[in-house]
C-alpha positions as CSV (number, residue, x, y, z in Angstrom):
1,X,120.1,184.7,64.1
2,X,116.9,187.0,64.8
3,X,119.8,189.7,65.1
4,X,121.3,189.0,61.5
5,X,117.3,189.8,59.9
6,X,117.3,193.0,62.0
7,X,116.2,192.5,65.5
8,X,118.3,194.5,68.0
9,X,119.3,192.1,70.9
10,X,117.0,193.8,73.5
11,X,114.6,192.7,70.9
12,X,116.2,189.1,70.0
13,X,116.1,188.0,73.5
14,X,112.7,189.4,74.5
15,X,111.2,187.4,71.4
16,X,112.7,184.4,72.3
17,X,111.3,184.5,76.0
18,X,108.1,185.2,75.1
19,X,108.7,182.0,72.6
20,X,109.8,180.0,75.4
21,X,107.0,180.5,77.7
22,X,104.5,180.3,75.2
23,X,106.2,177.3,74.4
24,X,106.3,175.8,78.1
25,X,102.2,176.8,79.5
26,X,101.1,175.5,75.7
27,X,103.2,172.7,74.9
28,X,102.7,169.3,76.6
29,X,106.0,167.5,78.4
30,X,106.7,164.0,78.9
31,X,105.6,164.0,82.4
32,X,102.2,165.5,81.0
33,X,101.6,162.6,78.6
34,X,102.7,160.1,81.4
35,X,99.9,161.8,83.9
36,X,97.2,162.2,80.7
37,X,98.3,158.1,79.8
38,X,97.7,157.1,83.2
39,X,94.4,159.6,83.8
40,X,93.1,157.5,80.2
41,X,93.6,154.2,81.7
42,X,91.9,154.2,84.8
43,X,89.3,156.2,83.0
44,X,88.4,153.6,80.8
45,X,89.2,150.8,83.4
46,X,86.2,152.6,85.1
47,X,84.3,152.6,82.1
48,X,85.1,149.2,81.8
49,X,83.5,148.3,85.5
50,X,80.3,150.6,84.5
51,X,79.7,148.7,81.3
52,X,80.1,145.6,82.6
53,X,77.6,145.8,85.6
54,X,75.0,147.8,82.7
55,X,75.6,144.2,80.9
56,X,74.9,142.1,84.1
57,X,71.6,144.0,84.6
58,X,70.8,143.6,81.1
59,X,71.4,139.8,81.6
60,X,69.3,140.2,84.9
61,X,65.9,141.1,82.6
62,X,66.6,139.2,80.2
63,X,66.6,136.2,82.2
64,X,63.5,137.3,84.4
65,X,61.7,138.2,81.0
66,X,62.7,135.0,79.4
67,X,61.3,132.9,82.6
68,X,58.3,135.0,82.2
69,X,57.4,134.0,78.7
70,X,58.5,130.6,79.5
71,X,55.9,129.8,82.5
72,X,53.5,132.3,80.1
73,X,53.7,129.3,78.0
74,X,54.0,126.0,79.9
75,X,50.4,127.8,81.6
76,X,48.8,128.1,77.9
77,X,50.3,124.8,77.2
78,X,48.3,123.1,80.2
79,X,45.4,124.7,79.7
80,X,45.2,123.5,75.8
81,X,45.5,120.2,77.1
82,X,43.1,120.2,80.2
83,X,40.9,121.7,77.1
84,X,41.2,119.0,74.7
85,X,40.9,116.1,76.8
């Protein structure tokens, strides 16, 4: 075809292998998606095991600050009424 618009065949077929090797370090195969799908997954599976434990600790001082305010108050609470009585 390249030969038909002009090219000589030297030409034709020195085109077409620089095509096809562009073509294979550029272009992604099947086996590259399958490695890049499986690279994804246990990426965000780790993700997954990071964000969970940054939740747990979140939990973690939440509860600690909620027990804090809560004896904080039970204490202003008993001293209210030790003052009223």
């Amino acid at each position: 075809m390249l030969e038909e618009v002009g090219f000589s065949r030297n030409q034709a077929e020195t085109s077409v292998k620089l095509l096809a090797d562009t073509m294979e370090e550029n272009l992604a195969s099947k086996q590259d998606m399958k490695d890049l799908r499986v690279e994804l997954r246990q990426e965000m599976k780790d993700l997954g095991v990071e964000f969970r434990q940054e939740l747990k600790n979140l939990e973690m001082r939440l509860t600690v600050r909620m027990g804090a305010m809560l004896a904080g108050t039970i204490a202003i609470l008993t001293a209210i009424q030790k003052l009223t009585y």
